[in-house]
N, C-alpha and C positions, 0 to 999 in steps of 0.2 A: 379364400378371401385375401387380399393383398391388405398389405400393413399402412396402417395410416403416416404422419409424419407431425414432430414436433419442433415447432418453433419457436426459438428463442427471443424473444423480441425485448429491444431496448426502450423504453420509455423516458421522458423529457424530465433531468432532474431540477424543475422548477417552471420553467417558461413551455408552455403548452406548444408555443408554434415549434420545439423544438424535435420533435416526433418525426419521421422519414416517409418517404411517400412508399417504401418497401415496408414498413413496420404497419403502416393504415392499412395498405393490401391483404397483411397476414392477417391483422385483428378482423378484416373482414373476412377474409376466405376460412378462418376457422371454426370449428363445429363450438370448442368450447375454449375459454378463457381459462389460465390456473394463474389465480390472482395472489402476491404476496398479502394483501389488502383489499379486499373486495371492493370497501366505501371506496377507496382511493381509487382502485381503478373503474369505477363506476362514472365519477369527475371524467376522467379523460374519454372513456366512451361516450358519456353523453354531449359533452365538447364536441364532437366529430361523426355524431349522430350515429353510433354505431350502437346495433342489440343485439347481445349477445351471452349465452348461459354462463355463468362465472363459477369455479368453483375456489375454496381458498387453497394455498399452498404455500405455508409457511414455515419457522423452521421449528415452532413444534409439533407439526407434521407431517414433516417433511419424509420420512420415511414412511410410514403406513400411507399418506397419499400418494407417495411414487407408485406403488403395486397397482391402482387401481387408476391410475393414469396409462400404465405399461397395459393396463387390461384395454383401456380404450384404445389406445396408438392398435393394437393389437388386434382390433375389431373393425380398423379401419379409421381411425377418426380422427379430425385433423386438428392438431389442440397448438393453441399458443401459450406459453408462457410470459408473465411478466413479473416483474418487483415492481414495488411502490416508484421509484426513480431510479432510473441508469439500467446496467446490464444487468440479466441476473445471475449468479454463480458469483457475480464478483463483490462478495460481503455482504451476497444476501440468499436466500436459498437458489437452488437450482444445479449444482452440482450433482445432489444426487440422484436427481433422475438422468442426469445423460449419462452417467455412470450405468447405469442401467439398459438407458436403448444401445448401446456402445454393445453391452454384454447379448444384449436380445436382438439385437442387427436390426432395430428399429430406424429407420432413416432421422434425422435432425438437421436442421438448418440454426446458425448462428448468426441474427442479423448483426450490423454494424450499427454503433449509433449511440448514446449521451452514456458519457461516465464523468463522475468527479474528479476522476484520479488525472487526467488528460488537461482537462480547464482548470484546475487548481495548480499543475505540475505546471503547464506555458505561464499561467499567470506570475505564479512568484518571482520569475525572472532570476531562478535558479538552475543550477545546470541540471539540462532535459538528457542529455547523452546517456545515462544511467541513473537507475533510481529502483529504490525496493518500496515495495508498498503491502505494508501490516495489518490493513483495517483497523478493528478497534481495538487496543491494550486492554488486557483482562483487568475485572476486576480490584482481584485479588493481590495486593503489594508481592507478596512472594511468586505469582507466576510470571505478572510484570519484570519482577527485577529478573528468570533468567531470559526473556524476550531480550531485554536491554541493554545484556551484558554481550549478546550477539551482536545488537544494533550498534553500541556505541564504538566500535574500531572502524566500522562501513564507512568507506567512503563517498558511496551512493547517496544520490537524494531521496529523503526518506518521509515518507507519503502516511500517515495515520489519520484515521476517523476519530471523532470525537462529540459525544453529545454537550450539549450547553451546560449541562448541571454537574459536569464529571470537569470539565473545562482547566478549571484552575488548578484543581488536585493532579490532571493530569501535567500543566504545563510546570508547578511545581516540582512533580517526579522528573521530567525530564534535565531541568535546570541540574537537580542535584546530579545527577547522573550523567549529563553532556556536555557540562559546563552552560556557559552563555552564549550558544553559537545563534545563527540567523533563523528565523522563524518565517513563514508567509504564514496568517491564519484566515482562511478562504470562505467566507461566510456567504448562505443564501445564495449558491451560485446560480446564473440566470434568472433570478428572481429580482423582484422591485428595489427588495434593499439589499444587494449583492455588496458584499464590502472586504475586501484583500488588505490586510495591516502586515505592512513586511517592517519586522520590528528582530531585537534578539530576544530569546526565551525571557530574561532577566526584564527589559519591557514589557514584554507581555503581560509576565505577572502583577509588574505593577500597575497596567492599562487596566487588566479584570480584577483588580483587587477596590476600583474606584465607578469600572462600569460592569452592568449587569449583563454577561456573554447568553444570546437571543439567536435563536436558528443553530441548525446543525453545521459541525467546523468541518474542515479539512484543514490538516497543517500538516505543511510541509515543511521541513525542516534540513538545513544544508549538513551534508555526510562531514567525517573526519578531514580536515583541510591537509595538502601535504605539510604544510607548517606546523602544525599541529603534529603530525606523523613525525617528522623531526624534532622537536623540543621533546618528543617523549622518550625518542632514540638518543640524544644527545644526554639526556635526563642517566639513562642506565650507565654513560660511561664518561662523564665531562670529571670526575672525581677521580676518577683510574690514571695511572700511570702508564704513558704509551707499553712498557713490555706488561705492564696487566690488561690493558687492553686487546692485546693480541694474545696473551691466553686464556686471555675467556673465551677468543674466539676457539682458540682450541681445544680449549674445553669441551666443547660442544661436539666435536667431533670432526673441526676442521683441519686438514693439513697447514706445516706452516705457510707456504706461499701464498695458501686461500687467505689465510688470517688476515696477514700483510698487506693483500690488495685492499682486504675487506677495511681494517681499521684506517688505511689512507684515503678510502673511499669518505669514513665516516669524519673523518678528521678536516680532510679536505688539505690533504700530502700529497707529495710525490712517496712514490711506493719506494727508491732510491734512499729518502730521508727514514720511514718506519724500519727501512731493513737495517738500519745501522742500528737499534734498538732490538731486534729478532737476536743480535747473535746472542745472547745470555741466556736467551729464554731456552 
């Protein structure tokens, strides 16, 4: 018996027409549906008159229902997957089973098609060229704070999920711990009340501390600025004395002529002028 196949399939996160005529083909060509959400995708099926067995697959079951998903691909059968909205794997289950056809040579296909992370990211009108994206900040203040402590030196644009009731406590955390840098907060995207506020973290707060934050966020938030990278390198040695400036650099394990370049780099010298200050050290 030859191996069935599974399909990844992306769904519209918000606006219905937003669905692929490659995503409609698969919801129909397959035997069975693995729904993040049953209700939910029951809406888009019946939208587009499609009937079809659904089972749920979500992420608290996302392991015990992988086994018995790998049983059907395995029997022949041809199953789509979906999440409530956008891709799935991407901050929402589905990872673990291609983890699994990968392991079982089970074939899978990966359509293309609606994310948050893409429309929220060109929206801010922040720099697209690099960007890391977190999903949702844990709960918990102490797992948080070591996520953050990685986050805040990036200089990447930096892409978090965020529910509407966590909103403010989350935009709170951040302030304390990124300062007041640029914000876009991407609400209801494709949807009726789609609304992008590009504000700094320090407004924000004070925007949802007067309105009631409705629909799920995306915020994107601008990475460490190089100006910023410099006031904090400037910060460790604008107090030092050019020959203590050059051996800290050698402190560190530099030769002198590395030092020398390095402190007139920092200083913004000719390397001619720092070395007359080298000879003591």
């Amino acid at each position: 018996m030859s191996k069935g196949k599974l399909f990844i399939v992306p769904t519209p996160i918000g606006n219905l027409k937003d669905i692929t005529l490659r995503a409609l083909e698969a919801l129909k060509e397959a035997d069975i549906i693995a729904a993040e959400d049953t209700r939910q995708t029951l809406k888009l099926l019946n939208h587009y008159n499609i009937k079809k067995s659904l089972i749920s697959y979500h992420m608290h079951n996302e392991e015990d229902r992988s086994g018995s998903i790998i049983e059907r691909l395995n029997e022949g059968n041809i199953i789509a997957l979906v999440s409530d909205a956008g891709t799935p794997g991407i901050s929402d289950p589905g990872s673990v089973i291609i983890s699994k056809c990968i392991e079982e040579k089970i074939p899978f296909e990966v359509l293309p098609g609606a994310t948050a992370i893409t429309t929220a990211l060109v929206s801010s009108g922040m720099d697209t060229t690099k960007f890391l994206f977190r999903g949702f900040l844990p709960r918990e203040n102490k797992d948080r704070k070591v996520i953050i402590e990685d986050l805040k030196s990036r200089t990447e644009t930096l892409i978090l999920y965020e529910a509407p009731h966590r909103l403010l406590n989350t935009l709170t955390f951040l302030r304390e711990n990124l300062g007041s840098r640029k914000i876009a907060l991407c609400r209801e995207l494709t949807k009726l009340h789609e609304e992008v506020l590009r504000l700094t973290l320090e407004e924000a707060i004070c925007h949802y501390e007067k309105v009631s934050p409705r629909g799920e966020y995306v915020l994107v938030i601008e990475g460490k600025t190089i100006e910023e990278i410099d006031r904090e390198e400037k910060a460790l040695w604008e107090n030092m004395s050019i020959e203590e400036h050059i051996k800290s650099y050698m402190d560190q394990g530099y030769i002198k002529k590395e030092a020398i370049k390095m402190v007139a780099r920092d200083r913004k010298m000719p390397k001619s002028e720092v070395y007359k200050y080298s000879l003591e050290v």
